[in-house]
N, C-alpha and C positions, 0 to 999 in steps of 0.2 A: 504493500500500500504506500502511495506515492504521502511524502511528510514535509508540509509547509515549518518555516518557519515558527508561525503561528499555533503550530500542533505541540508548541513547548509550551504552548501557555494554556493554562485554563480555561481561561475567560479572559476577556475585552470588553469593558465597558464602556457606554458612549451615554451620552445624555441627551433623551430627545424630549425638547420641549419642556423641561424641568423633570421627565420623568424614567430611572436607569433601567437601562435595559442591557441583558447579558446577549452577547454574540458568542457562542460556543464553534472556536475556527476546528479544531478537533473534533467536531459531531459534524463538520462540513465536509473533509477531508473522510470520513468514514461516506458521505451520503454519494460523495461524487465520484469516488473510491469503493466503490461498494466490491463486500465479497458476499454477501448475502441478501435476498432481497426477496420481498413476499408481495403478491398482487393479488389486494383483497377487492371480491365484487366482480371479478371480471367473467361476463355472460356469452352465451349464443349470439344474446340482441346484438351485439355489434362485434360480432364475430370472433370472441376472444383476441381481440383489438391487443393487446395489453400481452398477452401471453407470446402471442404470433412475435408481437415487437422485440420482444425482451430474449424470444427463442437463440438467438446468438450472443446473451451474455455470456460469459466466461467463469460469472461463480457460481454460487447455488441458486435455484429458482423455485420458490414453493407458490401455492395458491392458498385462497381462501375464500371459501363458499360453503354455503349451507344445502344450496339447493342440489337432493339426491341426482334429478336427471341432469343438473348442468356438471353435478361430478366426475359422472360418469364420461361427457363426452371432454373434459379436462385432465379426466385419467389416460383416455386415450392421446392425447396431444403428446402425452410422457411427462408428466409434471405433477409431482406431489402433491395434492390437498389435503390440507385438515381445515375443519369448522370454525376456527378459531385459531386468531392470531397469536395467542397465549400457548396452543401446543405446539407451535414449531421449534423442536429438540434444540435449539441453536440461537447463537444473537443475531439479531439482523438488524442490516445497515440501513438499510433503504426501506421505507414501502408505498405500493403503488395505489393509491385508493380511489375505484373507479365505483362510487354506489350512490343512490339516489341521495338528495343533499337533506333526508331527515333521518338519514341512517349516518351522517358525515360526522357528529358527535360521539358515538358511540363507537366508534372504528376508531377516533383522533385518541378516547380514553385506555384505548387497548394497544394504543403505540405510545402512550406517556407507562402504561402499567410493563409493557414490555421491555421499556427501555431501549425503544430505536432510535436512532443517531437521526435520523428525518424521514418526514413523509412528504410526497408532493400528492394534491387532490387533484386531481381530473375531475372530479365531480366541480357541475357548476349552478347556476340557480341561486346566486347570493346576490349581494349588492350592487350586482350587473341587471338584474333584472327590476332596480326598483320600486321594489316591492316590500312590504313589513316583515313578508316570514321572509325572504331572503335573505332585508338587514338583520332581522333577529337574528337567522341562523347564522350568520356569520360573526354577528359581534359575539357567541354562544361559544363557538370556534377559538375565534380570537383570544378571547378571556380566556378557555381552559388552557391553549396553548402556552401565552405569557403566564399562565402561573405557576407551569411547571417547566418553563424554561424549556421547550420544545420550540425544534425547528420546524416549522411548517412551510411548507413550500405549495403557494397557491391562495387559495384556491383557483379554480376555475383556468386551469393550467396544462401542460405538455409537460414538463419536468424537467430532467437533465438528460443530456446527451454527454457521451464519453465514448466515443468509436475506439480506442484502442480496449476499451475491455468488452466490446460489444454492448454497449448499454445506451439504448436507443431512444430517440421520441417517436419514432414511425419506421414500417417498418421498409420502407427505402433507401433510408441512410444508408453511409459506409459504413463496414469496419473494419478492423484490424491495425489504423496506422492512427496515428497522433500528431498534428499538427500543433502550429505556432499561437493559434488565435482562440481569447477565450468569446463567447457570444451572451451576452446577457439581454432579453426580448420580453415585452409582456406579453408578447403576442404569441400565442402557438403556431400558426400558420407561420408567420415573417420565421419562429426560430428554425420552422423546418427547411423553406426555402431557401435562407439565407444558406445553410449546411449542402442544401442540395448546388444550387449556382455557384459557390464560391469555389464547390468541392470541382467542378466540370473549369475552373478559371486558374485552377493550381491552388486557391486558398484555403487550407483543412484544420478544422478543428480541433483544438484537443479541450477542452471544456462548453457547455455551453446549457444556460439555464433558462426557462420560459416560466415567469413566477406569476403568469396571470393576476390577478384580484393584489398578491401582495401582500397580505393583511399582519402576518408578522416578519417575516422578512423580506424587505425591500432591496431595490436595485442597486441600493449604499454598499449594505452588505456584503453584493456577489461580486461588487468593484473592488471593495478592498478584500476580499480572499483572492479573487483573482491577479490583485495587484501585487499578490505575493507568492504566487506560482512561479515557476524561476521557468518552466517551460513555456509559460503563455508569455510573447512575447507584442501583443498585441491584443487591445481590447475592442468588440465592435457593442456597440449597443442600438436597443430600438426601446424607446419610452414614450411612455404617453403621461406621465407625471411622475413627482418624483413626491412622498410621503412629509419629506423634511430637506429644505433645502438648503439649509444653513450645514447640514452635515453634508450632506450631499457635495456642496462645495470645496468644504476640506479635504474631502477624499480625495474627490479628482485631483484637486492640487496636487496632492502627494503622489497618490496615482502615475498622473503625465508628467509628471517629473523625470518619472523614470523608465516608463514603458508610453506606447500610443494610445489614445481614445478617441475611435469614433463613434460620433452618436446620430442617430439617424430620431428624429423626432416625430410621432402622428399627435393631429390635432392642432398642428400649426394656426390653421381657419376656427374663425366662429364654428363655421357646421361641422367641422371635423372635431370640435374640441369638444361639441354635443355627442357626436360617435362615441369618442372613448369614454364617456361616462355610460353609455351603454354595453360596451367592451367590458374593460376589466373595470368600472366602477371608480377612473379614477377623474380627478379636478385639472383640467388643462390651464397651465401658469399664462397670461397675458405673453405673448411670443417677444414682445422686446425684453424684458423680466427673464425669459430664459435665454434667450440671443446673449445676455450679461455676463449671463451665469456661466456658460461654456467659456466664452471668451477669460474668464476669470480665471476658467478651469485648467485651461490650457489642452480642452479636447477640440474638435473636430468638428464643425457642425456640416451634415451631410441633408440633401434632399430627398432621396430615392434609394432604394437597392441595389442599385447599378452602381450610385455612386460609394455606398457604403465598401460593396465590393471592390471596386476599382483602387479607392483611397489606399484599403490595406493591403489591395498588390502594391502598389506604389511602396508602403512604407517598410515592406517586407523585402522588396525586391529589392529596392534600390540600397547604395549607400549614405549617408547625411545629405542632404538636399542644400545646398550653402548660398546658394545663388539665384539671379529670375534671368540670367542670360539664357538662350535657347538657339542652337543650331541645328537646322531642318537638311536632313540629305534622303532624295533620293524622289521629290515628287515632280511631275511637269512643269512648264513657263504658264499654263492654264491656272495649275491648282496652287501657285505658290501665294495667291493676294488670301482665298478662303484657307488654307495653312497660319497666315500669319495673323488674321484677324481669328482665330481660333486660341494661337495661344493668348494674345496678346488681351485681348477679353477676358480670358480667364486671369490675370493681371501677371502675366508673366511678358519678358522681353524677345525681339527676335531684332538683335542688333546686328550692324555694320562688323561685318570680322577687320582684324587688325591687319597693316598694311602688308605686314610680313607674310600673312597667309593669302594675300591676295598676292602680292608676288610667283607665292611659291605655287599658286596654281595655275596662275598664266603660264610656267612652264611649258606643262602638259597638257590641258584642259583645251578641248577644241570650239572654235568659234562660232561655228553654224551647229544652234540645234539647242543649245544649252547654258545655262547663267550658275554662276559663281558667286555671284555677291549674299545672301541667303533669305530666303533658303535657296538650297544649293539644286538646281537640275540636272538630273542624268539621265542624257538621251537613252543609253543603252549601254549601263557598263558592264564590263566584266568584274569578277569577285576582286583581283587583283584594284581594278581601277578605286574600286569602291572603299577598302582596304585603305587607300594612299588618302584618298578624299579625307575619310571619319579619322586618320592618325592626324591631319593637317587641324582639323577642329576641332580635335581632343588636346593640340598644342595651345590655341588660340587661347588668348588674354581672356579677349572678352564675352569667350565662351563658358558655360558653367554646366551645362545639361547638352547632351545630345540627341536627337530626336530620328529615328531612322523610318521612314516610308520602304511599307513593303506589300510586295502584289505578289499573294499568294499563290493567282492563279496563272503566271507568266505570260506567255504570250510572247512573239517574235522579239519587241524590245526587252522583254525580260524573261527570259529563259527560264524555268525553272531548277535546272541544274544549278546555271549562276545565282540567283535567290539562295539558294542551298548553300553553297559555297560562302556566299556576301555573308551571309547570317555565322557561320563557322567561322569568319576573318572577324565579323563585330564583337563574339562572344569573347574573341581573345584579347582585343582591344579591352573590353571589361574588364577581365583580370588584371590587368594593369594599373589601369586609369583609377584615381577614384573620383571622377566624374561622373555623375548620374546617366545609366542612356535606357532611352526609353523608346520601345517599338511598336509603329501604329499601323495598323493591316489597308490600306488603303483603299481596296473594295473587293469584295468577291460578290460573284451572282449567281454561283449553282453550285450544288450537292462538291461536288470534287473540290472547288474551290472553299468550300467551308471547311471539308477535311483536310486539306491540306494547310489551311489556316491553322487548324487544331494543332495539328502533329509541327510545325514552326514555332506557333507558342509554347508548346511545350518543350522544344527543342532552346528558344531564345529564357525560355523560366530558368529551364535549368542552369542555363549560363549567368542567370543574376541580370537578367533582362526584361522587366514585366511587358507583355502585352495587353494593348487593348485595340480594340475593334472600329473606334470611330477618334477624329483628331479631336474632336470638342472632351469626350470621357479622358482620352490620355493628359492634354492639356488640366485637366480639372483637376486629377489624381496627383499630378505634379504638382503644381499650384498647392492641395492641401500640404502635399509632403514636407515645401519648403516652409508652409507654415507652422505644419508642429516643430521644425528643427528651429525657426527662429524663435518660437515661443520657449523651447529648450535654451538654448546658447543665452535667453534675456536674464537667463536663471541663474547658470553657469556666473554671467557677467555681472 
C-alpha cells in the first residue's frame, strides 16, 4: 500500500468556519489504496453495475445483499456474499454503497461499526433533488458521519478511480498502468470522461475522485492529499462550488507551489449556476469572486474538457515554459497570417528572428516558393532540410518555444516517409534543447489520416513532445503553461 507522507500522522486538523474538523490522511490512503473492498446493494436492476466495474480489482471483492434471488445470481458472477457488512471475516478499506437513499443511514452505521477507512454513496436522492426528505436524509448522513469521524465520500457520487490496482468508476476505464495526474470532479460523468479522452491523448491517471453532493469531505480535502502524493505530478479538477473558500484558498497556494492545478469550473452563467444546485446541490460563487480566487491560487482557470486536457499535456510534456516568444516551422505562405493570429490571441508572441539567423538561412533557403522570416514556410522539405531549419530556431535569441506544423497525411509536398523522419530529427533536437516544442497536426480529413495522426502523436509524446490537433488548442495549452511557471518563478523570486 502506497504511504503518503501524511500517513505518519494521525490526524490534521483544519478549522472551518469556527468549527474543527478531523481529516484522517491514513483512512485516505487505505480508501484509494484499497486491498479490501465490499459493495453493498448492488442488484439485477442495473445490472450488477458495481460488481461488473470493480471485477478487475486486484484485492478482495465481497458483496452485500439480503435478497435470496439477487444472491444467487451474485454467486454466480464469482463473488462472495454475506447479509451483512458486519460478517465479512476481514477489514475492509473501501465500501461501495449502491441502495435506495432510506436504506443510506443504516449501511453508513454498519461502516462506522465496522471500522472502514471510507465509503463512497452512489446512492443519490439528497439535496440535489430539493426536497425535505432528501435534505433530511442527508443532513441524517452528515451528522452520523462527523461524529464518528468517518470519511464519506459523496453522496450522490462515482467514487474513486485507481487503474493500476484495477479499481474503477465504470467499467470502460483502463487498467493496469498509473499515470502522473491526480482528477478531483463532482461530476461522475466529467470524472469518467475526463479518464476516458485524456487516456486516448497520452494523459493517464493514477488517482482520481468524483465526491458528488460532498457533504463531509470536500474538494479541499482530495487537493491536499493529492498534493502530497509524490506520484501525482499534476492536478486536474472540475467544480461546481467549493464548501469553504477561505481554506480552499490556502491549499491551492500551497498546493501550486509545488505541483500544477487545473481547474475547469461548471456554472460559470446564471442558468448554469441554477444546474449545479440541481447537480450535486451545490451554491455557485459570483464568477469574478472565483476568477480571484484561482488567480490567488496560483491554478489554472480552464473552459472546457478539451482545454483541461490539452493544459496538462502541455505541463507534463513540456519542460518550464520561460518565455511568450514563438517560432512556427513548417506551414504554407496561405496559413502563416491565421498561425500567427492564433498564437498571438492566445497572448503569446511570434517575433522577428535575430539577424544572425536570418543570415544563416539565406545561405541555403530557396527563393521561389517559401518565406523565412516567421513563421517559417517549407515548400517541400526533406527531414534533413527540416532538421537544419528547427536547430537555427532552437539557437535564436528571440526565440523561446518552438512550434512544428505537421501533415499527417503527406501528400507529394510532404511525403510521408519524410514527416517520419522530420518528426525523429525534432524528437532529438528535444533532448537537447531545453526549449519548449510543441506539435500541431495541421489537418487531416479521413480515417488513414487520423491514424496516422494517432501513431505520430504518440511517436512525438514519447519524445517529450505534446500534440495537439488544432493551432488555436496548442497555442492555449502553451499560453497556460507559461502561466503557471511564471506564477511559480513570482514565488521562487
Amino acid at each position: 500500500m502506497q504511504v503518503t507522507r501524511y500517513s505518519l500522522i494521525e490526524y490534521e486538523q483544519y478549522k472551518i468556519w469556527g468549527k474543527e474538523v478531523k481529516v484522517d490522511f491514513t483512512k485516505l490512503d487505505r480508501a484509494f489504496n484499497p486491498r479490501c473492498i465490499a459493495v453493498v446493494g448492488d442488484s439485477k436492476k442495473i445490472n450488477f453495475m458495481w460488481l461488473k466495474t470493480e471485477s478487475t480489482f486486484r484485492g478482495k471483492l465481497y458483496s452485500v445483499q439480503t435478497n435470496p434471488n439477487t444472491i444467487k445470481d451474485i454467486e454466480t458472477l464469482g463473488v462472495k456474499n454475506y447479509t451483512s457488512l458486519l460478517d465479512i471475516p476481514e477489514p475492509v478499506d473501501l465500501v461501495i454503497v449502491s441502495v435506495p437513499r432510506a436504506v443510506a443511514p443504516k449501511v453508513l452505521g454498519d461502516c462506522i461499526q465496522k471500522e472502514v477507512a471510507a465509503a463512497f454513496f452512489f446512492t443519490s436522492g439528497f439535496s440535489e433533488t430539493d426536497t425535505e426528505e432528501g435534505r433530511r436524509l442527508e443532513h441524517l448522513l452528515t451528522e452520523k458521519a462527523e461524529q464518528a469521524n468517518f470519511h464519506l465520500i459523496g453522496p450522490n457520487c462515482m467514487g474513486i478511480f485507481n487503474p493500476a490496482i484495477g479499481l474503477r468508476q465504470d467499467q470502460f476505464q483502463y487498467t493496469g498502468l498509473a499515470g502522473p495526474v491526480g482528477f478531483i470532479s463532482q461530476s461522475g460523468t466529467h470524472a469518467e470522461t475526463f479518464s476516458l479522452e485524456a487516456h486516448l491523448q497520452g494523459v493517464d491517471i493514477n488517482k482520481s475522485v468524483s465526491f458528488g453532493n460532498g457533504v463531509v469531505l470536500d474538494s479541499t480535502d482530495y487537493l491536499e492529499y493529492f498534493g502530497h502524493q509524490i506520484d501525482i505530478e499534476a492536478i486536474g479538477m472540475y467544480l461546481e462550488g467549493v464548501r469553504d473558500g477561505r481554506r480552499f484558498l490556502t491549499v491551492l497556494k500551497e498546493v501550486s507551489a509545488r505541483k500544477p492545478v487545473v481547474i475547469w469550473r461548471g456554472g460559470r452563467t446564471e442558468e448554469g449556476g441554477r444546474a449545479t444546485a440541481s447537480h450535486t446541490g451545490s451554491l455557485a460563487k459570483p464568477q469574478a469572486i472565483w476568477n480571484a480566487t484561482v488567480r490567488q491560487g496560483g491554478a489554472i482557470e480552464v473552459k472546457s474538457m478539451e482545454e483541461l486536457i490539452d493544459t496538462l499535456k502541455a505541463l507534463l510534456y513540456l519542460p518550464p515554459v520561460r518565455g511568450n516568444g514563438v517560432a512556427i516551422a513548417g506551414g504554407s505562405g496561405g496559413q502563416s497570417v491565421v498561425i500567427t493570429d492564433a498564437f498571438v490571441e492566445a497572448g503569446l508572441k511570434v517575433p522577428l528572428l535575430t539577424q544572425k539567423s536570418y543570415d544563416r538561412f539565406a545561405a541555403f533557403f530557396p527563393l521561389v516558393g517559401v518565406s523565412y522570416r516567421n513563421p517559417i514556410d517549407i515548400y517541400n522539405p526533406d527531414h534533413k532540410l527540416l532538421r537544419r531549419i528547427m536547430e537555427i530556431l532552437e539557437e535564436d535569441a528571440n526565440i523561446d518555444n518552438l512550434v512544428l506544423l505537421v501533415l499527417p497525411e503527406g501528400g507529394n509536398r510532404h511525403p510521408a516517409e519524410e514527416v517520419e523522419k522530420g518528426i525523429s530529427s525534432v524528437v532529438e533536437i528535444r533532448k537537447r534543447t531545453l526549449k519548449p516544442i510543441v506539435a500541431i497536426f495541421a489537418s487531416f480529413s479521413s480515417t488513414k489520416g487520423m491514424q496516422q495522426a494517432s501513431r505520430m502523436a504518440q511517436k512525438l509524446q514519447d519524445g517529450g513532445i505534446p500534440a495537439f490537433i488544432t493551432l488555436e488548442r496548442g497555442a492555449r495549452a502553451l499560453k497556460n503553461a507559461l502561466d503557471y511557471h511564471n506564477f511559480k518563478n513570482s514565488i521562487v523570486n
